[in-house]
C-alpha positions as CSV (number, residue, x, y, z in Angstrom):
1,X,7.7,76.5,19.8
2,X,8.0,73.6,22.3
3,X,4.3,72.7,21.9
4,X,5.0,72.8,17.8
5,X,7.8,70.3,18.1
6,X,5.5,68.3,20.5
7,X,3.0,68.5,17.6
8,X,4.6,67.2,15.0
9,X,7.2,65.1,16.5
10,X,3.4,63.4,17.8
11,X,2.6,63.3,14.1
12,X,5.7,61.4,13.2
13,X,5.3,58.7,15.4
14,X,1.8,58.6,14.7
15,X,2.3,58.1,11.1
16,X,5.2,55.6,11.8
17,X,3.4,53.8,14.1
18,X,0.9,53.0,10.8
19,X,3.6,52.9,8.1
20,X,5.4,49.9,9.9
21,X,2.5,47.1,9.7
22,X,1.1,48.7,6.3
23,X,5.2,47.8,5.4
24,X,5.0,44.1,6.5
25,X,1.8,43.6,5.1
26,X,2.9,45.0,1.5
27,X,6.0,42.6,2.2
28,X,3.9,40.1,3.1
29,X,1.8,40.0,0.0
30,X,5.1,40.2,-2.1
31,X,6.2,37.3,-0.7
32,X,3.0,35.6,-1.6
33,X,3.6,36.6,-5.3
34,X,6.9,35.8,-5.4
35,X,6.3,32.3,-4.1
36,X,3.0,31.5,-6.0
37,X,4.2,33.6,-9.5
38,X,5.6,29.9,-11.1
39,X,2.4,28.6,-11.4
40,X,0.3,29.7,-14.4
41,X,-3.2,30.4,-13.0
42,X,-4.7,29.7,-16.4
43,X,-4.0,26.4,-16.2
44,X,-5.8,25.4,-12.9
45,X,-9.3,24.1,-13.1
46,X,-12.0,25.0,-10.7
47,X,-15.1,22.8,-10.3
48,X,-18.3,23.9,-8.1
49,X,-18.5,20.8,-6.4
50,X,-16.9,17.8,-5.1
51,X,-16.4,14.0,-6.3
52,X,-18.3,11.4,-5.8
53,X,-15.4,9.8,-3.9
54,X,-15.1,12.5,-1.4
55,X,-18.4,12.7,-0.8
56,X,-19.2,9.1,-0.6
57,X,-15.9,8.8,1.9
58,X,-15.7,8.0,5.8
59,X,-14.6,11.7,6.3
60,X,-17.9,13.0,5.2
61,X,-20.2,10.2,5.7
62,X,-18.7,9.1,9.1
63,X,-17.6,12.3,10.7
64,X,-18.4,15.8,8.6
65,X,-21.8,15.3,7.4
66,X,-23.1,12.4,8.6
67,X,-26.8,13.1,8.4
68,X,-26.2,14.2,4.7
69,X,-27.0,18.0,5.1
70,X,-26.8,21.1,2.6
71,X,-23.0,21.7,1.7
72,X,-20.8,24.2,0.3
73,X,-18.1,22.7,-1.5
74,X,-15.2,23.1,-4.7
75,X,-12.1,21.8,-6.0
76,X,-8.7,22.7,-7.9
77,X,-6.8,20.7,-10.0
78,X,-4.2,21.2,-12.2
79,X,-2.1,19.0,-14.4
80,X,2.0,18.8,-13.7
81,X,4.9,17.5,-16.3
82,X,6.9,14.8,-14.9
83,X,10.5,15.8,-15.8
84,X,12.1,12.9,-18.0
85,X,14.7,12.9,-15.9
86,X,13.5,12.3,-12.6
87,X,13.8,9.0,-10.4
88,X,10.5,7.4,-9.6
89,X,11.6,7.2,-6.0
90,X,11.7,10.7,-5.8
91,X,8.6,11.1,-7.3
92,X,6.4,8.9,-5.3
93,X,2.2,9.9,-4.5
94,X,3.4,10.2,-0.8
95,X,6.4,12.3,-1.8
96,X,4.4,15.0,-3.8
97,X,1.3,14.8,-1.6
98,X,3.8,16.0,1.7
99,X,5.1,18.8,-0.8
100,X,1.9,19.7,-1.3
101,X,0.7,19.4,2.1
102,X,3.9,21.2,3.3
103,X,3.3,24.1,0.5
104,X,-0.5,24.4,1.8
105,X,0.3,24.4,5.5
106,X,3.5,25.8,6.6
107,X,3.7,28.2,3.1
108,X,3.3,32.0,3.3
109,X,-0.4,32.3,2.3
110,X,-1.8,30.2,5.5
111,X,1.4,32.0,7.9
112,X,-1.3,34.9,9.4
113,X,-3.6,32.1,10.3
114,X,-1.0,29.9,11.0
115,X,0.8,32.3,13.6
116,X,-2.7,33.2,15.0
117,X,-3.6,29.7,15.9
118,X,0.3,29.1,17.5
119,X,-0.4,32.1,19.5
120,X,-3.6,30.8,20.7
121,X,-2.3,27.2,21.4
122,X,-6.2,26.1,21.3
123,X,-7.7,22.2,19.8
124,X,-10.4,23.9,18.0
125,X,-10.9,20.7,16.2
126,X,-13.2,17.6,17.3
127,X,-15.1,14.9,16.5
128,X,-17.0,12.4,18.5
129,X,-16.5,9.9,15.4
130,X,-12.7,9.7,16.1
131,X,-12.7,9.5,20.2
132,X,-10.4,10.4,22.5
133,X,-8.6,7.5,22.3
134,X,-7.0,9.2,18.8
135,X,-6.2,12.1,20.5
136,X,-2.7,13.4,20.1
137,X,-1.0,16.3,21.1
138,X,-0.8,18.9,18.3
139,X,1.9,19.9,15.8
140,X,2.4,23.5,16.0
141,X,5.8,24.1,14.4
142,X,5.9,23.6,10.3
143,X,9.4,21.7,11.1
144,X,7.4,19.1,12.1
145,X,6.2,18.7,8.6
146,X,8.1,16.0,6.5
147,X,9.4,17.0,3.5
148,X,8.7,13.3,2.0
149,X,6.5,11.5,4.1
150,X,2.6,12.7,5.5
151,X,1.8,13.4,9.1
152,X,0.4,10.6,11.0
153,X,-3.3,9.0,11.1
154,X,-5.1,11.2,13.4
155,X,-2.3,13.8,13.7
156,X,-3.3,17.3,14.4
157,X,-2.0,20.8,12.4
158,X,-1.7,23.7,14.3
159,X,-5.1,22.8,16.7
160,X,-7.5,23.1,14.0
161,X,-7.0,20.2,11.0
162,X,-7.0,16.9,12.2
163,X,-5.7,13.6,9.6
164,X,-9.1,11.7,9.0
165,X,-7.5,9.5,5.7
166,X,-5.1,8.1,4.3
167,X,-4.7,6.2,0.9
168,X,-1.3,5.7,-0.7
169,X,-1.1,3.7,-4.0
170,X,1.9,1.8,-4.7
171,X,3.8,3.4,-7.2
172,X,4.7,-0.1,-8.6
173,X,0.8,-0.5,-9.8
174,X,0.2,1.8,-12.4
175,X,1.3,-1.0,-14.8
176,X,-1.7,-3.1,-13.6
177,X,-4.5,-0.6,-13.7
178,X,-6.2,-0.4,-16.5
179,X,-7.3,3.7,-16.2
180,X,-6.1,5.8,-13.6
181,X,-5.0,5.5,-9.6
182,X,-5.3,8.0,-6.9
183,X,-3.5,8.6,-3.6
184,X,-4.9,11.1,-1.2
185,X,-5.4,12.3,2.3
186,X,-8.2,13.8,4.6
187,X,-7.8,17.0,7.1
188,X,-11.0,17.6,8.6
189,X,-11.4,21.0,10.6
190,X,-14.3,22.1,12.9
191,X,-16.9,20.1,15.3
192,X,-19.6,17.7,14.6
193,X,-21.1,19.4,17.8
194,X,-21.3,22.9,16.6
195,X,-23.1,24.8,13.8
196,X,-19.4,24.0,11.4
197,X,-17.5,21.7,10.2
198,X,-15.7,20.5,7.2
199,X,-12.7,19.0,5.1
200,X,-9.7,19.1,3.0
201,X,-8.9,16.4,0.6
202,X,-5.5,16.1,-1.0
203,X,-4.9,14.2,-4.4
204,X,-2.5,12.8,-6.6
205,X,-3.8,11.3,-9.2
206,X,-1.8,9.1,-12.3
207,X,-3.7,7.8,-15.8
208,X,-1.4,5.1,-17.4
209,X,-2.5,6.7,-20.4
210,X,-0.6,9.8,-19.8
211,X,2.1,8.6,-17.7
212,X,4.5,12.1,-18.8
213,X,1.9,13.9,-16.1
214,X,0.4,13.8,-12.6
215,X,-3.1,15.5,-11.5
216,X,-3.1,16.9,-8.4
217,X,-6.1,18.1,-6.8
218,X,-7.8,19.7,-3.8
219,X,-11.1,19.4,-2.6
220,X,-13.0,20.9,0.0
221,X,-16.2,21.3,1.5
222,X,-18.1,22.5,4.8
223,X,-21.2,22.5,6.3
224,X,-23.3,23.1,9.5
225,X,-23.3,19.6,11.3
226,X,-26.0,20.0,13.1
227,X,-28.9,22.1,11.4
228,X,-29.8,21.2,7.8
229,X,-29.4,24.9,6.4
230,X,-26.5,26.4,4.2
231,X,-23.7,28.1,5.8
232,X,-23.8,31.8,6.0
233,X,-22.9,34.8,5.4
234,X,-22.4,34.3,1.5
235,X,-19.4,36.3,1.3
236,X,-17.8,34.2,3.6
237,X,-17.8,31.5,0.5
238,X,-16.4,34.5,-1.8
239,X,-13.6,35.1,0.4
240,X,-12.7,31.6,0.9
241,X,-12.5,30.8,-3.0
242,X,-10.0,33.7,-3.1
243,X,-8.6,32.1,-0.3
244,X,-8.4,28.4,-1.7
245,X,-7.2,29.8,-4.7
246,X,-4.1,30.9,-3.3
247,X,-3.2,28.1,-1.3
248,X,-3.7,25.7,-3.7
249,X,-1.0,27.8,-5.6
250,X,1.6,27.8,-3.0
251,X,0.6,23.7,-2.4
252,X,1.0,23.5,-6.4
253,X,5.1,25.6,-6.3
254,X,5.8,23.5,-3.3
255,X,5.1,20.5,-5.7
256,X,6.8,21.6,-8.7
257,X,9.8,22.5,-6.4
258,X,10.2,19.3,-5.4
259,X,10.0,17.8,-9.2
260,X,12.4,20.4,-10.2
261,X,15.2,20.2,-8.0
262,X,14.1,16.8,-6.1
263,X,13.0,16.0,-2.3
264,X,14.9,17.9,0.4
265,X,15.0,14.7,2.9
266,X,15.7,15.1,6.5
């Protein structure tokens, strides 16, 4: 009788033992919904391949791909209302492009990655093209994340993306441009010394033809540095548009929030 109660009380905590992460994980991918479910998926674009711009920039030419080899790369964009009511100040490229940088990188779709790289505490990010006299010590908590203004030139998030460029338009100019004007920045991730390496790009872009709206749009791309092959395995790709796909969501609500109720400043 002892050595039944010894059985299944072993049972129990067995199965207990697997219930509780299968729990957080099911919590976990609630919260995900919960937090992405504002943003209608229908209306996101995907494209198999990057601009011109970002492939013509310093981050790619200078320090991702400098010798021009094979790449794997795509982009999101989707269109966002500009509420009548807002106040331009409130609404500024640098303003929505921390939202969306804060939504991306301290949200609840990049927190398993997130948490592994605080627990490791590692700078898995380098490149010889921005020297050690850029160096700085890494930002590991998402408090450090501004609610309305980017991280630094050269900062580094959570050991592993590293601020390559910055372009901010003046808000003031769309009256003098004659199509459209775009504010972005740069995380590149990876080493120019291994066989990886690639980017992030960030946009906000504004047409004076359709001033009611702003574009924002993320691009990336990676590569192997150092042989001229494409990256593999192929599912890898798979997974990360699945991946993308999500976290340009949770950038995108992070964005919207901030248009809806206004910038949280600190």
């Amino acid at each position: 009788m002892i050595t039944g109660s010894k059985f299944f009380g072993g049972r129990y905590i067995l199965a207990l033992t697997a219930a509780v992460p299968c729990c957080l994980f099911a919590k976990h991918v609630w919260d995900i919904y919960a937090r992405i479910r504002p943003v209608e998926k229908r209306r996101i674009t995907i494209t198999g391949g990057i601009s011109n711009n970002f492939k013509e920039s310093h981050s790619l030419k200078g320090l991702v791909n400098p010798r021009d080899h094979v790449i794997l790369g795509d982009a999101y964009l989707m269109d966002l209302p500009l509420p009548q009511n807002i106040a331009a100040e409130d609404a500024t490229d640098e303003i929505l492009l921390a939202a969306f940088v804060r939504g991306y990188f301290a949200g609840k779709v990049f927190a398993i990655e997130r948490n592994l790289l605080q627990i490791a505490r590692v700078t898995f990010v380098s490149y010889s093209g921005l020297g050690l006299a850029t160096a700085k010590t890494p930002l590991w908590e998402t408090s450090a994340l501004s609610p309305t203004s980017l991280p630094s030139m050269h900062s580094i998030l959570f050991g592993a993306f590293q601020v390559s460029h910055i372009e901010l338009q003046d808000s003031s100019d769309l009256v003098r441009i004659q199509e459209k004007r775009e504010s972005s920045i740069d995380f590149v991730f990876g080493a120019d010394d291994t066989h990886f390496a690639g980017a992030h790009r960030f946009s906000i872009a504004r047409n004076q033809e359709r001033t009611g709206e702003v574009r924002i749009l993320y691009e990336h791309m990676a590569c192997n540095p150092t042989i001229n092959q494409p990256l593999k395995p192929d599912f890898l790709f798979l997974f990360h548009t699945f991946y993308a796909m999500l976290l340009f969501q949770e950038g995108l609500a992070e964005v919207m929030q901030v248009l809806e109720r206004g910038p949280q400043r600190q």
